[in-house]
C-alpha positions as CSV (number, residue, x, y, z in Angstrom):
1,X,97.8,187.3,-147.0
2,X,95.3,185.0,-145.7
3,X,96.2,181.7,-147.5
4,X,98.9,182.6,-149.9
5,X,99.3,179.1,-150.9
6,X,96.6,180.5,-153.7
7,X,99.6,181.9,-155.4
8,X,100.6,178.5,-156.7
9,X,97.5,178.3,-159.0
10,X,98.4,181.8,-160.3
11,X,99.1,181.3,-164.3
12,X,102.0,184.2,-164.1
13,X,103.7,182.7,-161.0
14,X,103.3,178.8,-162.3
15,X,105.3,180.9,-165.6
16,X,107.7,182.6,-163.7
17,X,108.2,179.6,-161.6
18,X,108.9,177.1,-164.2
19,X,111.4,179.6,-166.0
20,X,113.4,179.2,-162.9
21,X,113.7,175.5,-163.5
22,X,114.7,175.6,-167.0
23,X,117.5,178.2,-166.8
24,X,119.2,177.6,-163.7
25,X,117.5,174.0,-162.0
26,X,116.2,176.4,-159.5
27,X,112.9,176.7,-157.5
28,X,111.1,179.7,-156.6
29,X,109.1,180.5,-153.3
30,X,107.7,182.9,-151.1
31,X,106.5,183.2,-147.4
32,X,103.6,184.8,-146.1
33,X,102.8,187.6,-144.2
34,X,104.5,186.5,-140.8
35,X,107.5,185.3,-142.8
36,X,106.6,181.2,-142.8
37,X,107.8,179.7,-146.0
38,X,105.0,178.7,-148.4
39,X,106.1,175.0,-149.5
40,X,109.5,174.8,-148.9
41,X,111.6,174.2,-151.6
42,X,113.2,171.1,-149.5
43,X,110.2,169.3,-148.7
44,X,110.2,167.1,-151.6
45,X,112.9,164.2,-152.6
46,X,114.7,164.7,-156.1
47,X,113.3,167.4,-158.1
48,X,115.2,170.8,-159.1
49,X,117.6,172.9,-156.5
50,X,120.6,172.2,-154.6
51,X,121.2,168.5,-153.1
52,X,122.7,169.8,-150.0
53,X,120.0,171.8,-148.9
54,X,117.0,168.8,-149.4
55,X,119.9,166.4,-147.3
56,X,120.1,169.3,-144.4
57,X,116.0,169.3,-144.7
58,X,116.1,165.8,-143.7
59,X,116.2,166.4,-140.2
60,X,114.7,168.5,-137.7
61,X,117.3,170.8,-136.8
62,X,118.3,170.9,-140.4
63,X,115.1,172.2,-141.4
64,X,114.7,174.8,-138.5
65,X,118.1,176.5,-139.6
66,X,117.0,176.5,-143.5
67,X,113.5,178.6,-141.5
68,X,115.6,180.5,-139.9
69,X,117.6,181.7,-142.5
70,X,114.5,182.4,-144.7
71,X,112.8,184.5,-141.4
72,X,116.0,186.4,-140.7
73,X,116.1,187.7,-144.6
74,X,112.3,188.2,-144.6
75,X,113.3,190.6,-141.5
76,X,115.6,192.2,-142.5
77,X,112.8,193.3,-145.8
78,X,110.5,194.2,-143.2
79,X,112.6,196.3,-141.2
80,X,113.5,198.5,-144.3
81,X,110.1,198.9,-146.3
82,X,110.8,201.9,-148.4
83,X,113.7,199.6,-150.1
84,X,111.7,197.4,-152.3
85,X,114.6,195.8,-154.4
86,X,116.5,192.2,-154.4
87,X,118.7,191.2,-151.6
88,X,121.3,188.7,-151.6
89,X,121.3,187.0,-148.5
90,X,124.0,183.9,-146.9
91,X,122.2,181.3,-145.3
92,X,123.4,179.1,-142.8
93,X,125.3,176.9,-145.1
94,X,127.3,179.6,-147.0
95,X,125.0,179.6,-149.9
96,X,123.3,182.5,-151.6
97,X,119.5,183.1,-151.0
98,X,117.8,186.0,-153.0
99,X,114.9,187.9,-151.6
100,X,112.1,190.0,-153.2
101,X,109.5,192.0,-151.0
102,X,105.9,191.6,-152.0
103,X,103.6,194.5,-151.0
104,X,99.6,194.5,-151.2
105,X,99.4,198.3,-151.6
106,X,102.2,199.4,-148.9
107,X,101.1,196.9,-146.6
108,X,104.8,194.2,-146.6
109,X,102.8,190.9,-147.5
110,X,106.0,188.8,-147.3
111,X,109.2,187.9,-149.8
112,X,109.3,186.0,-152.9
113,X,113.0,184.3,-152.7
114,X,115.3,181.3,-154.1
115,X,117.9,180.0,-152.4
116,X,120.4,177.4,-152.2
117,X,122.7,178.3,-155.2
118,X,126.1,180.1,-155.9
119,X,127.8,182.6,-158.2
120,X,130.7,180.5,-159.1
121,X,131.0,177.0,-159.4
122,X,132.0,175.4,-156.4
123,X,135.8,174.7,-155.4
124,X,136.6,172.3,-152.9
125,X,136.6,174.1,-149.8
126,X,133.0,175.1,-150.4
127,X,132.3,171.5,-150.3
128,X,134.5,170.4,-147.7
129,X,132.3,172.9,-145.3
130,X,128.9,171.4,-147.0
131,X,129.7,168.2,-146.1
132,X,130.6,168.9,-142.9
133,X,127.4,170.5,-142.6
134,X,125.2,167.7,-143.9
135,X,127.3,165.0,-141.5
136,X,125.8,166.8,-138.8
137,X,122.1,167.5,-139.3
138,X,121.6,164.2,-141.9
139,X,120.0,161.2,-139.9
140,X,121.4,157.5,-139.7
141,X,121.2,155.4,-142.4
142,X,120.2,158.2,-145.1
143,X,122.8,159.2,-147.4
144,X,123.0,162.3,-149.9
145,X,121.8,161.5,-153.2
146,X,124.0,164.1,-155.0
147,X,126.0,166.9,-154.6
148,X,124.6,169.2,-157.3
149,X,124.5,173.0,-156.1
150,X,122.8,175.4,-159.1
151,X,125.4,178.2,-160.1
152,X,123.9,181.6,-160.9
153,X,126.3,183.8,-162.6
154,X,126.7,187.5,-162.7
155,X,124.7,188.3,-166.2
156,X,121.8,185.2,-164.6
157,X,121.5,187.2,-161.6
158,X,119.9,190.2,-163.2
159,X,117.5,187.9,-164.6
160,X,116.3,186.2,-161.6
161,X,116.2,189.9,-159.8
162,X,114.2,190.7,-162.6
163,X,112.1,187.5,-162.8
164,X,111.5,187.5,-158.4
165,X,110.4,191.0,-159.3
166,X,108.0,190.4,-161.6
167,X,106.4,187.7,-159.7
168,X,106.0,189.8,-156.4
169,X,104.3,192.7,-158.5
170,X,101.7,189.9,-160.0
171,X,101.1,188.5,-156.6
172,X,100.3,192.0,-154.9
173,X,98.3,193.5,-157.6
174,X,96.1,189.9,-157.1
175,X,96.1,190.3,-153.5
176,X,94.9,193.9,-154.2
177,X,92.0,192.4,-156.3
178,X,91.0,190.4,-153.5
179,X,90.9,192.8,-151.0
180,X,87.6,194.4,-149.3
181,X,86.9,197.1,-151.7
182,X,84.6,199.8,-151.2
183,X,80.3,199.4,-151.9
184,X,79.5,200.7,-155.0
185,X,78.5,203.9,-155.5
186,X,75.0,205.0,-155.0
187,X,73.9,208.7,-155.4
188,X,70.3,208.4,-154.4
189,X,68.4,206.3,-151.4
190,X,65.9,203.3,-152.4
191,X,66.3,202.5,-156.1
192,X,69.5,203.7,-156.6
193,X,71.2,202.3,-153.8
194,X,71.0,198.8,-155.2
195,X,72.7,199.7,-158.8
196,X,76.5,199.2,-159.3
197,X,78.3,202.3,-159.9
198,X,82.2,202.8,-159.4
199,X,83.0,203.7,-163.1
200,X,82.5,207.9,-163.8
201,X,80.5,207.5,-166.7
202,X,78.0,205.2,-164.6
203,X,77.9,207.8,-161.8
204,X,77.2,210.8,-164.2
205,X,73.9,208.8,-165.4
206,X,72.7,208.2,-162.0
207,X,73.3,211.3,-160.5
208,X,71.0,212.4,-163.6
209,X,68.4,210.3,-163.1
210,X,68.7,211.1,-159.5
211,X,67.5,214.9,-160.3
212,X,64.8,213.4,-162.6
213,X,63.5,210.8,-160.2
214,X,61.2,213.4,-157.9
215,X,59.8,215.1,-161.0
216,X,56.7,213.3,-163.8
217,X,58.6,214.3,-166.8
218,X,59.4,211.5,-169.2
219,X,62.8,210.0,-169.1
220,X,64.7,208.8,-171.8
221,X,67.2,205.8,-171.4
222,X,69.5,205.7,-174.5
223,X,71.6,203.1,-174.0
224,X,72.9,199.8,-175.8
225,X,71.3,196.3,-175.4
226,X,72.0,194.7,-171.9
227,X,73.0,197.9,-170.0
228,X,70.5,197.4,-167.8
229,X,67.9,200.1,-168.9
230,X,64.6,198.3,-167.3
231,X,66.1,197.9,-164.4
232,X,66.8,201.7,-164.4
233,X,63.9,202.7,-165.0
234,X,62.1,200.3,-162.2
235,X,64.9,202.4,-159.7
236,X,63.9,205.7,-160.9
237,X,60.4,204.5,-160.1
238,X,61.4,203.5,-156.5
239,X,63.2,206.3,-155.8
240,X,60.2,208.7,-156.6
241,X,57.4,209.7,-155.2
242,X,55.2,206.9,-157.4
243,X,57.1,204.4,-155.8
244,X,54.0,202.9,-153.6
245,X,52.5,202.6,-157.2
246,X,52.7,199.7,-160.0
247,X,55.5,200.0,-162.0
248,X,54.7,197.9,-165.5
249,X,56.5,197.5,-168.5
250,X,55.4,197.6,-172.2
251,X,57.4,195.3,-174.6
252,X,56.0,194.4,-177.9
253,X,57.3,193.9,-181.4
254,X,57.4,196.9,-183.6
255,X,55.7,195.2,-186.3
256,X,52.6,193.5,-184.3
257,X,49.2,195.5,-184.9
258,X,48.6,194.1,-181.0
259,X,51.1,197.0,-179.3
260,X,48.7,200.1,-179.9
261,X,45.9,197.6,-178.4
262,X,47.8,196.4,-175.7
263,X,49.0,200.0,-174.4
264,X,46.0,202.0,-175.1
265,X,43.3,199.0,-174.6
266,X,40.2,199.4,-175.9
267,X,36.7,200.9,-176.2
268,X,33.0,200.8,-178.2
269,X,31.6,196.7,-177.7
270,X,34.5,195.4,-176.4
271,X,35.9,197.3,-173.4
272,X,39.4,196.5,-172.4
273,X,41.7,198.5,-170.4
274,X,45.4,198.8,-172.0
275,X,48.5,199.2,-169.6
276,X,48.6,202.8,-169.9
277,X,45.7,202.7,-167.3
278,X,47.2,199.9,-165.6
279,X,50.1,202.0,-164.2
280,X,47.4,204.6,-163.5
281,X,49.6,207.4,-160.9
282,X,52.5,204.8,-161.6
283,X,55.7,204.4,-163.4
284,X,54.7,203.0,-167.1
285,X,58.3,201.5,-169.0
286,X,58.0,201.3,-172.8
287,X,61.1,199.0,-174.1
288,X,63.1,199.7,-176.8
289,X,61.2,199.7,-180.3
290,X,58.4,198.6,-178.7
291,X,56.9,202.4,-179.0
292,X,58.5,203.1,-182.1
293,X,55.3,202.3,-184.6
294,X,54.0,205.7,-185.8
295,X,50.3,205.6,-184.6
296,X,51.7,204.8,-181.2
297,X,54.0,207.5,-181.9
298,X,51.4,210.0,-182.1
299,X,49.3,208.7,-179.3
300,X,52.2,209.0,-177.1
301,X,53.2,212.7,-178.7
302,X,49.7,214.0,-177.8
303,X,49.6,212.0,-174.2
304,X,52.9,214.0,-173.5
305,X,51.4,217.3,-174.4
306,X,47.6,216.8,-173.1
307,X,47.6,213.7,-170.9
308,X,45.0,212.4,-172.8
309,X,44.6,209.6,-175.2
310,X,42.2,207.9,-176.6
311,X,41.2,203.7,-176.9
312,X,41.1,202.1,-179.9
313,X,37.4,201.7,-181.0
314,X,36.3,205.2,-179.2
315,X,36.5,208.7,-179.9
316,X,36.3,210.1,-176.4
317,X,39.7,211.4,-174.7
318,X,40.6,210.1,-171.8
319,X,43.2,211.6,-169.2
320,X,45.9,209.2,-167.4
321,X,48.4,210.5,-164.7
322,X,51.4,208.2,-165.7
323,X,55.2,208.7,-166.0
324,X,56.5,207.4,-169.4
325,X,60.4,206.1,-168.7
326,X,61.4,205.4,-172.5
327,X,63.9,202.8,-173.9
328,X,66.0,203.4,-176.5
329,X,68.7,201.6,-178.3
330,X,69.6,204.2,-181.0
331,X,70.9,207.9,-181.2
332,X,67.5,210.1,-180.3
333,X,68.8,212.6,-182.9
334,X,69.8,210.3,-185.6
335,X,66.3,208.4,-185.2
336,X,64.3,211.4,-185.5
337,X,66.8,212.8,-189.1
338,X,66.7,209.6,-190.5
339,X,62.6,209.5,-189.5
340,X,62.2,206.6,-187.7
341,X,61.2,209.0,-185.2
342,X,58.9,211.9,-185.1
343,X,60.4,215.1,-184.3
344,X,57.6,216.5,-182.6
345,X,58.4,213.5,-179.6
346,X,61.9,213.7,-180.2
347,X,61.9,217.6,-179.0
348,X,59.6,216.3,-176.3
349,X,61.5,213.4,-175.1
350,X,65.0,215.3,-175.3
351,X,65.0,217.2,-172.0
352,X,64.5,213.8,-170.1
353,X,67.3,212.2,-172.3
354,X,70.0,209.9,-170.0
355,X,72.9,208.0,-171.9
356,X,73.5,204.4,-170.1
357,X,77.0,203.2,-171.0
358,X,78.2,200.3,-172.3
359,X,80.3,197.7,-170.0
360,X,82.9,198.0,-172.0
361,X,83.0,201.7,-170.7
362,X,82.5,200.5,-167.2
363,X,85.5,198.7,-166.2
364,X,85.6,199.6,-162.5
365,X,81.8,197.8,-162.4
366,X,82.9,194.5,-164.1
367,X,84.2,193.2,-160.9
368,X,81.0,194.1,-158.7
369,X,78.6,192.5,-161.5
370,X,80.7,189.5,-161.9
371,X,80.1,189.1,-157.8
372,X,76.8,189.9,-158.0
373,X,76.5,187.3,-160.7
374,X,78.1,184.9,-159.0
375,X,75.9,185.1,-155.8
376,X,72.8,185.1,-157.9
377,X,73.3,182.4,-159.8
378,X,74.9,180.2,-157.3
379,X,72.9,176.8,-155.9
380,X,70.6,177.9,-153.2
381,X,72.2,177.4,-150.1
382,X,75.9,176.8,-151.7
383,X,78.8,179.3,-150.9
384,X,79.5,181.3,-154.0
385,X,82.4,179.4,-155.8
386,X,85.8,182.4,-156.4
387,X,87.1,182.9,-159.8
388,X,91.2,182.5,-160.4
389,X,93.4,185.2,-161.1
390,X,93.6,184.1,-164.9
391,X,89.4,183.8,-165.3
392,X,89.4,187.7,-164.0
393,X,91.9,188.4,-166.5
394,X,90.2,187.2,-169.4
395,X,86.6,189.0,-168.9
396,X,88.5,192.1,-168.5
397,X,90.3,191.7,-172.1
398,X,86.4,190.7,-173.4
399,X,85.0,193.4,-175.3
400,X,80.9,192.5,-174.1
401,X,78.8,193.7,-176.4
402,X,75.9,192.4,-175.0
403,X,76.7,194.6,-171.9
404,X,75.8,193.3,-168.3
405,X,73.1,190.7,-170.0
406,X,76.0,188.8,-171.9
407,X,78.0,189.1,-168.6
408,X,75.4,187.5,-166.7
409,X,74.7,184.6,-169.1
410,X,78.4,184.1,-169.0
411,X,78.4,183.4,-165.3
412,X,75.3,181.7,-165.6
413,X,77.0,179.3,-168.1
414,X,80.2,179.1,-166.2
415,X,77.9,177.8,-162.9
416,X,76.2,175.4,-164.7
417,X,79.2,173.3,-165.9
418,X,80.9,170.6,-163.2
419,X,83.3,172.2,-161.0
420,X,86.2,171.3,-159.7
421,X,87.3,172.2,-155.6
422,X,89.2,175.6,-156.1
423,X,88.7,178.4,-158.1
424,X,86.9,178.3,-161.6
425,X,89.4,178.1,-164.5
426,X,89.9,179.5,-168.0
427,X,88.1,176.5,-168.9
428,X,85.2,177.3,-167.7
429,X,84.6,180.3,-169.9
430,X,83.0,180.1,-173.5
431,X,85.4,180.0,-176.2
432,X,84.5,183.3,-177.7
433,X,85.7,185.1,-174.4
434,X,89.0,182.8,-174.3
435,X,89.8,184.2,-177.2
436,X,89.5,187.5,-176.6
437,X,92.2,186.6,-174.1
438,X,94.7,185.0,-176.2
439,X,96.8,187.6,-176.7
440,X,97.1,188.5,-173.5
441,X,98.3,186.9,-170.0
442,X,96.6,183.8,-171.0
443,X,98.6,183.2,-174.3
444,X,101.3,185.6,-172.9
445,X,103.0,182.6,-171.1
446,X,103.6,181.1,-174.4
447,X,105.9,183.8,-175.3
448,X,108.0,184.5,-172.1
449,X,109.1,180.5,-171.9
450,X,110.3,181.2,-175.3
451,X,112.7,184.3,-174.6
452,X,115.5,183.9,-172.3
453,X,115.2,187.6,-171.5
454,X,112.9,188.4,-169.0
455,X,112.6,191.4,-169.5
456,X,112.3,191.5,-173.4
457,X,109.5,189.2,-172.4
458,X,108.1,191.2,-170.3
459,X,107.9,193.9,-172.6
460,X,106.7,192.0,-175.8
461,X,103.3,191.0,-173.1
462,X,102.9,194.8,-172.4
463,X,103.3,196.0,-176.2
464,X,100.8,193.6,-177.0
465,X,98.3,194.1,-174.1
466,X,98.6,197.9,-174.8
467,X,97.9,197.1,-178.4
468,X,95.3,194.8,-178.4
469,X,93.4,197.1,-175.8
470,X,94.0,200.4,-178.4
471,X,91.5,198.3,-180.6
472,X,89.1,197.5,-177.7
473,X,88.5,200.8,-176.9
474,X,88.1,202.4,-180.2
475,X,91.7,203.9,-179.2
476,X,90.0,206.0,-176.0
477,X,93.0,206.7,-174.3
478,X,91.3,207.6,-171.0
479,X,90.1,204.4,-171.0
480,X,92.6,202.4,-171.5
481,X,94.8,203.7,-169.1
482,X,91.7,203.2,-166.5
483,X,91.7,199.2,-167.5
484,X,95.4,198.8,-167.4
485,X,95.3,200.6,-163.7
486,X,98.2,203.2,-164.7
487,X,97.6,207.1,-165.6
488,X,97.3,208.6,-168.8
489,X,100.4,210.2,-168.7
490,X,102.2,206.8,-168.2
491,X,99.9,205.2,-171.0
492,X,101.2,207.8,-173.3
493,X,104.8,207.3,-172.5
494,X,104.6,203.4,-172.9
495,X,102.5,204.3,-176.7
496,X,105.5,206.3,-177.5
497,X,107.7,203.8,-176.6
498,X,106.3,200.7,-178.3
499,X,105.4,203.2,-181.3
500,X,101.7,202.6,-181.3
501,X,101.3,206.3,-180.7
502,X,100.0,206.4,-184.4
503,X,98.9,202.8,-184.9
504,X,95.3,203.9,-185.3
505,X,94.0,202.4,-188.7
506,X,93.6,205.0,-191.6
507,X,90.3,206.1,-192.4
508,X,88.8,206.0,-188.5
């Protein structure tokens, strides 16, 4: 952990944290990788914990035997990594001190612990011997301001094990966010290599369009709105042998008369070129709809079949040596039965066909984009600001229909408000994505502080994250189990569990 004081601003951990004041008047902490205490709990006068403890911090040599205490549990964790459960611990007054290990993968990041409480309330001798201790460490002319010592009883202790637990598995899964991960994927040189691809469905489509790129049959991208089919199309260009070439891109409304003269140009009195001889030996990119009218249609059918087509205003043929990428938002065999769509350049354009996916089937390349968002839209010059643990959270539980255009604008927006030193918080997102995150760890808090069960708590947050990501993904199990991070076989044991194994609405 580099700076784990970024745990503090973690929503789960402020949660889990503030439980521990409300049942049992008891801070929680944790040290870092070297075993240094993150804020002590002592540092500060009044406040929640045990009144001995913040007297004996007063001093010097008080403090150093409180460290020391800490460090010799945080040891004793490190020395025994494959045991990954609570310890109970004495410090160096006689009171108990629980310990949790945190791990960042099986790397030992450090311990999430309280101390400074019992398991019965105190008796005299107890604090006869705290006394004594504080009369020796407490400096002149201070005096203890209480003698309050938080009691922890048998049935509490399972719920703090449970609770330090929790909050060591939230902060190493966040450290494991954070950590270096691997470039994206790219399955072809020049293009390709600049496209995001760690999700499978994402790597299938490239490693298509990487057998297509060398040939000058047309391509098909079917994909949704925002998936990022231009910019496909502009890296199958570069990664083929027309990459020296222009690559230009046709975009016109399917309803303006101007698209057949704008692509084909044209001839008689006025002579005009059209962009079809614009990318001559070139890459030509016809956008979705754009090429859907049918007398383009059938200009486009007989270029595929001759290479030839003709300007508008002439009756000569003339022959072009372009390669046609098509867009396409629809199904390509749906358009052509329902007839929006010739079938004579359906069959044509079928061979060439690519599916792009949608984001929300990409969930390993929402954390690239977002990065790449962030560094492209950041003030020139300015250090790209981080995003908290809570912000992630929520564009993961966002269902993006707009694809990797919506998450752009997003970011975009997000940048544009005033910011505040630190990472960017759930504030900063539009309401529509916040809401898509209220019923998970964003809202989930709300919940938890109301059960005095942790681990009922606990399990009401997963039920509902499993259930409100069954609707998400159209219940695609595969999925799901992909954007919660466990396997299939353990997503199907929680469904049967929670009884959502048949909560799929009738009729889908």
């Amino acid at each position: 952990m580099v700076d784990p004081r970024r745990y503090l601003a973690l929503h789960t951990v402020e949660m889990l944290r503030e439980l521990g004041r409300r049942w049992w008047q008891l801070d929680l902490y944790f040290t870092d990788s070297a075993g240094r205490p993150v804020e002590f709990p002592h540092e500060a006068d009044g406040g929640t914990g045990c009144d001995f403890c913040r007297g004996v911090w007063l001093s010097p040599q008080g403090r150093l035997r409180c460290q020391r205490s800490v460090h010799e549990a945080y040891l004793r964790h490190r020395a025994s990594q494959r045991d990954r459960a609570t310890r109970l611990h004495t410090c160096h007054l006689g009171l108990t001190l629980a310990t949790q290990p945190m791990f960042c993968g099986s790397r030992f990041a450090g311990i999430f612990f309280a101390c400074g409480f019992v398991r019965r309330p105190p008796g005299r001798a107890l604090l006869h011997r705290l006394r004594g201790a504080l009369r020796e460490t407490l400096p002149e002319g201070r005096a203890l301001a209480g003698e309050r010592v938080p009691v922890i009883s048998n049935t509490d202790l399972e719920r703090l094990r449970d609770l330090l637990s929790y909050g060591a598995q939230e902060m190493g899964a966040f450290e494991e966010e954070r950590a270096p991960r691997p470039p994206p994927t790219s399955v072809a040189s020049g293009g390709f290599g600049e496209v995001i691809a760690r999700a499978p469905a994402m790597v299938k489509a490239l490693r298509r369009l990487r057998a297509l790129a060398a040939s000058s049959e047309p391509v098909t991208l079917c994909g949704e709105p925002g998936t990022g089919r231009r910019t496909l199309a502009r890296a199958l260009h570069l990664s083929g042998p027309r990459r020296e070439r222009p690559f230009i891109v046709f975009e016109s409304s399917p309803d303006s008369p101007a698209g057949e003269l704008l692509l084909f140009g044209q001839g008689a009195e006025t002579v005009r070129k059209g962009l079809l001889e614009d990318a001559s030996e070139g890459t030509l990119y016809l956008a979705p709809g754009s090429w859907l009218p049918l007398p383009i249609q059938l200009k486009l059918t007989r270029f595929l079949q001759e290479g030839t087509f003709v300007r508008l205003g002439e009756a000569r043929a003339r022959r072009c040596d372009v390669r046609l990428v098509f867009g396409l938002e629809g199904d390509l065999e749906l358009e052509a039965a329902e007839g929006s769509l010739r079938r004579e350049l359906a069959d044509l354009l079928r061979p060439g066909l690519v599916a792009i996916p949608p984001l929300r089937e990409r969930p390993e390349d929402l954390e690239p984009l977002t990065d790449r968002f962030l560094l492209r839209h950041a003030p020139d010059g300015a250090t790209p600001p981080t995003l908290s643990a809570a912000v992630r959270h929520a564009l993961h539980q966002y269902d993006w229909p707009g694809n990797a255009r919506e998450l752009e604008d997003e970011i975009r927006h997000m940048l544009a408000l005033p910011s505040r030193p630190g990472p960017l918080s759930p504030a900063a997102l539009s309401q529509k994505v916040r809401q898509a995150a209220g019923g998970g760890l964003l809202a989930g808090g709300a919940g938890i502080r109301g059960s005095f069960n942790l681990k009922i708590a606990v399990r009401a947050l997963e039920r509902d994250l499993i259930q409100q990501g069954l609707a998400r993904t159209h219940f695609n199990k595969s999925l799901l189990s992909r954007q919660l991070g466990i396997s299939r076989a353990n997503l199907l044991a929680k469904l049967k569990r929670y009884g959502l194994e048949r909560s799929r609405p009738a009729g889908e």
